[in-house]
N, C-alpha and C positions, 0 to 999 in steps of 0.2 A: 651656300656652304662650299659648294663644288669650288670655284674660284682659290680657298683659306687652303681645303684640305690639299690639292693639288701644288699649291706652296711650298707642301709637307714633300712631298718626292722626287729627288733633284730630277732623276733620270727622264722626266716629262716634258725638260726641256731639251733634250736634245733631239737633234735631224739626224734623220735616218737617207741616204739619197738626197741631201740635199731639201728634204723636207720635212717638216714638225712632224715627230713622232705620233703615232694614234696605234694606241696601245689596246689593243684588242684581245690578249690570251691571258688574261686574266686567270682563267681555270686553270690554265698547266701551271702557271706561277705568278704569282702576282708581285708586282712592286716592291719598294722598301720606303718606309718613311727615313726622314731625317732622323728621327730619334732613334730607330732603330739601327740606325748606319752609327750613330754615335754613341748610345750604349754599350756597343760590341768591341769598338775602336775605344775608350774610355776605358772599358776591363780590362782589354789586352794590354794596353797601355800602361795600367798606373795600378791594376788590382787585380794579376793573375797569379793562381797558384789553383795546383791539384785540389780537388776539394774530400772532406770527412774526416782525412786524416791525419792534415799538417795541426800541428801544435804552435805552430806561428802565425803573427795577427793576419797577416793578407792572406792566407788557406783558411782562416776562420773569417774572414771579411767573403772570402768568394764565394765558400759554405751557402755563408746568412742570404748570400743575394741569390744563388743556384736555387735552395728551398722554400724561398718564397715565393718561389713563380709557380711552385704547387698549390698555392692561396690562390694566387692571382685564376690560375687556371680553374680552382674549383669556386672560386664566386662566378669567373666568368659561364659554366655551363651548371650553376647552382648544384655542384655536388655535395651532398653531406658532409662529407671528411676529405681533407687536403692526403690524406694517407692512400687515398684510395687512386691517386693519379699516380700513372706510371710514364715516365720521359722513355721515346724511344724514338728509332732514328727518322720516322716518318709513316702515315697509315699503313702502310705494306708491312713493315717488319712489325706493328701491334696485332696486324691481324693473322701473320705466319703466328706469332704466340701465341693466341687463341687458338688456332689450328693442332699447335704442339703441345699445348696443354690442358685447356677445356677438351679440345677434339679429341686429345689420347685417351680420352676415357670413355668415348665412345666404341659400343660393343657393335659387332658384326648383324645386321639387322633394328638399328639404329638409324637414321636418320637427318642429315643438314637440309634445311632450305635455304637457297638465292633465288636471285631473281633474274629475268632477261636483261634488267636496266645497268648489271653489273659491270662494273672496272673490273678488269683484269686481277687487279689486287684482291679483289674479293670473290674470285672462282678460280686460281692456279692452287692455291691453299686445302682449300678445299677438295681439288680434283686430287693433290698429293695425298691428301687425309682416305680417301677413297681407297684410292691403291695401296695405302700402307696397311690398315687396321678393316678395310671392307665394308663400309658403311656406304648408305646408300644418298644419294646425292640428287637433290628435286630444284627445278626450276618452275619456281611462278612465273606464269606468263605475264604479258602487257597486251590492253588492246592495243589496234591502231593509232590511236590517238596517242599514246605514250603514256598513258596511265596502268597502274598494275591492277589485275583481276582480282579482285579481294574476294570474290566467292570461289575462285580457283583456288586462290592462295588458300584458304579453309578447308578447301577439300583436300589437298596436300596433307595437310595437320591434322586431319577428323581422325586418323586410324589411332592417334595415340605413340606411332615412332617415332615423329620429329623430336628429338633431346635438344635442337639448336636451330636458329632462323639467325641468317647474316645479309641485311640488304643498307642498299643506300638508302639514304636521307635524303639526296639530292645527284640526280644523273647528270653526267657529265657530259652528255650530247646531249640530250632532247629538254635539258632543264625541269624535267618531271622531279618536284615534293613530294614523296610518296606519305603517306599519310601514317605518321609516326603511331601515336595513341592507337590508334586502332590496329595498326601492326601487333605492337606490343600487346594487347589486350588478348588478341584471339592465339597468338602463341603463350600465352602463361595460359588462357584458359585450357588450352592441349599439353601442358605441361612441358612448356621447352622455355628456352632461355632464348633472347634478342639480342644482337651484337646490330648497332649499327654505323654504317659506315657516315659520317658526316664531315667526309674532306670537304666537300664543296658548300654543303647545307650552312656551316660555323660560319663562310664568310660575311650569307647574305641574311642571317636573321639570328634570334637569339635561337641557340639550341640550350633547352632549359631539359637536364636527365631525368628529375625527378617526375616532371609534368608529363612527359613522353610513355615514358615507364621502361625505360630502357635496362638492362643487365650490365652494355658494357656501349664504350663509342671508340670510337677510333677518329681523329684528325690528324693533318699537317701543319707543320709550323709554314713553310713558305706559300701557302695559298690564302693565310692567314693575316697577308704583310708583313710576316718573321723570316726569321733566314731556313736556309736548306737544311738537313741534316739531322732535324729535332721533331719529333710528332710527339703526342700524348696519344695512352690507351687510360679512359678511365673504365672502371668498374666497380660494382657493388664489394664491397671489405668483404664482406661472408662469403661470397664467389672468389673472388683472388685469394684469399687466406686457405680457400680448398687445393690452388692449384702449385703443381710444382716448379720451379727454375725452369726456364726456357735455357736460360744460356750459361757455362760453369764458366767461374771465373775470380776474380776479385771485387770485394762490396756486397756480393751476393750471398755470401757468407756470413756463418757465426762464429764458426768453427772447424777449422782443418787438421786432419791428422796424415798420414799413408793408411789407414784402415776407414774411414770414413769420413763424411762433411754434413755439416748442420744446415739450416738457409735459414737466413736474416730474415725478417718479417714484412712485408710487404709497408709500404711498393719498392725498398732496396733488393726485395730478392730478384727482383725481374730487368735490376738495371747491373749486367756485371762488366766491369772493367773500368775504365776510367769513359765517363760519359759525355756528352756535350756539351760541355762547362758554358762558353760564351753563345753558344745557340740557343743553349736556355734563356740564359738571361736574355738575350735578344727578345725570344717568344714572349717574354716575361712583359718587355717594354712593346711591341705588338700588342698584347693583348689590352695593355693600358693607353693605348692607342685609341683603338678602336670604341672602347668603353669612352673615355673621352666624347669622341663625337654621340654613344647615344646609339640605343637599338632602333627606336623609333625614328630617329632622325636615317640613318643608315638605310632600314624597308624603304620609309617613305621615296628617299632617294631614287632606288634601285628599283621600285614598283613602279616608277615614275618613268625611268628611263627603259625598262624591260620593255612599257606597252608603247615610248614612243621608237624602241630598237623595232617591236615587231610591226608595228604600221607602215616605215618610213621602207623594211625590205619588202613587207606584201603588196606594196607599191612598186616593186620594180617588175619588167614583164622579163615573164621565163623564170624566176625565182624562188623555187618553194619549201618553205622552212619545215624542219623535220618535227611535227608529234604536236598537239595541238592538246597540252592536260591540263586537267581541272587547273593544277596548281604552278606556276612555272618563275621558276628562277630565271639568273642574269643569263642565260648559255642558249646560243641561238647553232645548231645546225643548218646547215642550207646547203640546196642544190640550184647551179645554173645552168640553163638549158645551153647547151653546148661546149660548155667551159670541163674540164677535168679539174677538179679542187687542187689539184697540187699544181696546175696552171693559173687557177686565179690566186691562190695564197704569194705567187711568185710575181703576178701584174699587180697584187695589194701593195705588197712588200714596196716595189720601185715607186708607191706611190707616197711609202710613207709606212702604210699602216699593216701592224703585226696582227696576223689572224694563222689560225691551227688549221691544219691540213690532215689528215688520214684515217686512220682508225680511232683515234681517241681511247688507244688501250681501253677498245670494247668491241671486237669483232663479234663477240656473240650474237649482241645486241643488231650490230652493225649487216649483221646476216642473216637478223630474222626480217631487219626490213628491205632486205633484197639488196645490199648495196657493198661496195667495198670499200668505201671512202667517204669525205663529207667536208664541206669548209667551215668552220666553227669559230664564228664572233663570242665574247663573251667578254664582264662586263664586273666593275669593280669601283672602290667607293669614289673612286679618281675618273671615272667615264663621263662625260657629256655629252647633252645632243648636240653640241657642233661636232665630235668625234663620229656620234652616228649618221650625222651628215657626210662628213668625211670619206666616209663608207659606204655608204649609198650611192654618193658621186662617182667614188674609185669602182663599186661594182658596174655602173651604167656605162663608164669608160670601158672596164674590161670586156662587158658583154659586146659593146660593137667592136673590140678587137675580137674577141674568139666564134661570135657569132655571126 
């Protein structure tokens, strides 16, 4: 399969330094397929116009193509109702809305959980929510190993104050699964709602909402193979129909007057102004991308290439990959024994191959395991073991330079 889908994304053939590209950061952004580079250029091109409100064919052409990638989106993480997906510009601005509008309604002596394993995106929000309204704000821990304490996590939730739990699905350093259903279970049993973050989890498995038991999710469109600029928050209709406007403006309306304004009914109330017309549709053709090749085909792939990424680095001496959990997606953290990661990301680099350097927008995390920094491989439907090879080599090379 590797060989076909790899066909699919020009950018794989080109050198970097004079050498074949080995694309390693998958996590912060991933690729674009061919059809997705040419769905977006195709719109632009031959069938652009504002969308809802033109009365002429090509605004109602762009319309029909923008709103069905609300289908597309809700077959793909098996949502109920396509009504219940909201387009927004990326996981960080779905989860400041949650913040600004689920959160607002939390009372002073209330409650949010996160977790250690958190992005930045999903503890700034939160800490703002704190200081604005006074609620009180709890981190589940993680053992060692990078898996989270689930009978911590419970005792967090036992008193009865948590109203909200907002954790990853998938960590973006240590590659920890964290164990959705059961998340979700033991917060609705304590009477709170689940928000979870699944930017990185959507790339590598199916995230099915209803099977999880989730309240709401949050993804990105460009970690997805879709372009920049466009994330989806989905949520339960009963829950979004409860909350108000995150943002005033136009679309999000019913009704305007100088004395008052009505809001549109979900999910237009939470998209106001003119939206991501062609990012949508991109996400749209992404996601029929990926369906294409097949959930099963896709694990199988990335199960495959995960356990031979981590044999081929705990083969290298001096090299020790961060967090060892139950469950582990494509995202390899590592440390080498005398290298400073922003000094190997920079000897990878002349070799060819793109790998992430620093914090990983997660110093929390990054501080409980004692460290400042981290070099991070990570891994996407386009990776092979000659890539991991690649990297393996380029690491044995750097270690007798730096050490």
């Amino acid at each position: 399969m590797t060989d076909t889908v790899r066909a699919r994304f020009p950018i794989l053939s080109e050198h970097v330094h004079g050498k074949p590209l080995v694309f390693l950061d998958s996590a912060a952004s991933a690729q674009k397929p061919d059809c997705v580079i040419d769905i977006m250029g195709e719109a632009a091109r031959h069938c652009y116009a504002n969308i809802h409100r033109g009365l002429y064919a090509m605004s109602e052409r762009t319309t029909a193509a923008y709103e069905s990638v609300r289908h597309d989106v809700a077959r793909f993480i098996n949502a109920p109702d396509a009504h219940e997906v909201v387009f927004t510009r990326n996981s960080t601005e779905g989860l400041n809305l949650l913040a600004h509008t689920l959160g607002n309604s939390l009372k002073p002596g209330q409650a949010v959980v996160i977790s250690e394993l958190e992005h930045h995106a999903n503890i700034v929000p939160w800490l703002l929510l704190r200081d604005r309204i006074g609620i009180e704000l709890r981190v589940a821990p993680i053992h060692d190993n990078g898996d989270l304490d689930i009978e911590a996590y419970e005792r967090l939730l036992s008193d009865g104050k948590v109203a909200l739990v907002s954790v990853t699905h998938m960590s973006n350093v240590l590659g920890t699964i964290t164990p959705a259903q059961k998340l979700a279970s033991l917060a609705h049993h304590y009477g709170a709602k689940i928000i979870f973050d699944a930017s990185q989890s959507i790339v590598h498995r199916r995230v099915d909402v209803q099977a999880i038991g989730a309240d709401f999710i949050v993804f990105t469109g460009h970690k997805l193979y879709g372009p920049t600029g466009v994330g989806v928050l989905w949520g339960r209709k009963a829950f979004l129909e409860e909350l108000p406007p995150f943002l005033g403006g136009g679309e999000m309306i019913r009704s305007v007057s100088f004395e008052k304004a009505t809001w549109a009914d979900v999910p237009h109330r939470f998209e106001a102004g003119t939206p991501p017309i062609l990012e949508v549709i991109g996400l749209g053709e992404a996601i029929r991308f990926v369906e294409s090749l097949g959930a099963q085909t896709i694990e199988a792939h990335e199960q495959e290439l995960t356990s031979y990424t981590r044999a081929r680095l705990e083969a290298i001496k001096g090299l020790r990959i961060l967090g060892d959990p139950a469950e582990r997606g494509g995202v390899f953290s590592f440390l080498l024994d005398g290298a400073h990661p922003h000094d190997l990301a920079v000897l990878l680099d002349r070799q060819g191959i793109a790998v992430r350097a620093g914090q990983h927008c997660a110093e929390p995390l990054l501080t409980r395991l004692g460290l400042s920094s981290t070099t991070r491989a990570s891994i996407g439907i386009y990776t092979t073991c000659h890539e991991i090879d690649a990297l393996a080599e380029g690491l044995e090379r750097a270690r007798a330079l730096l050490t």
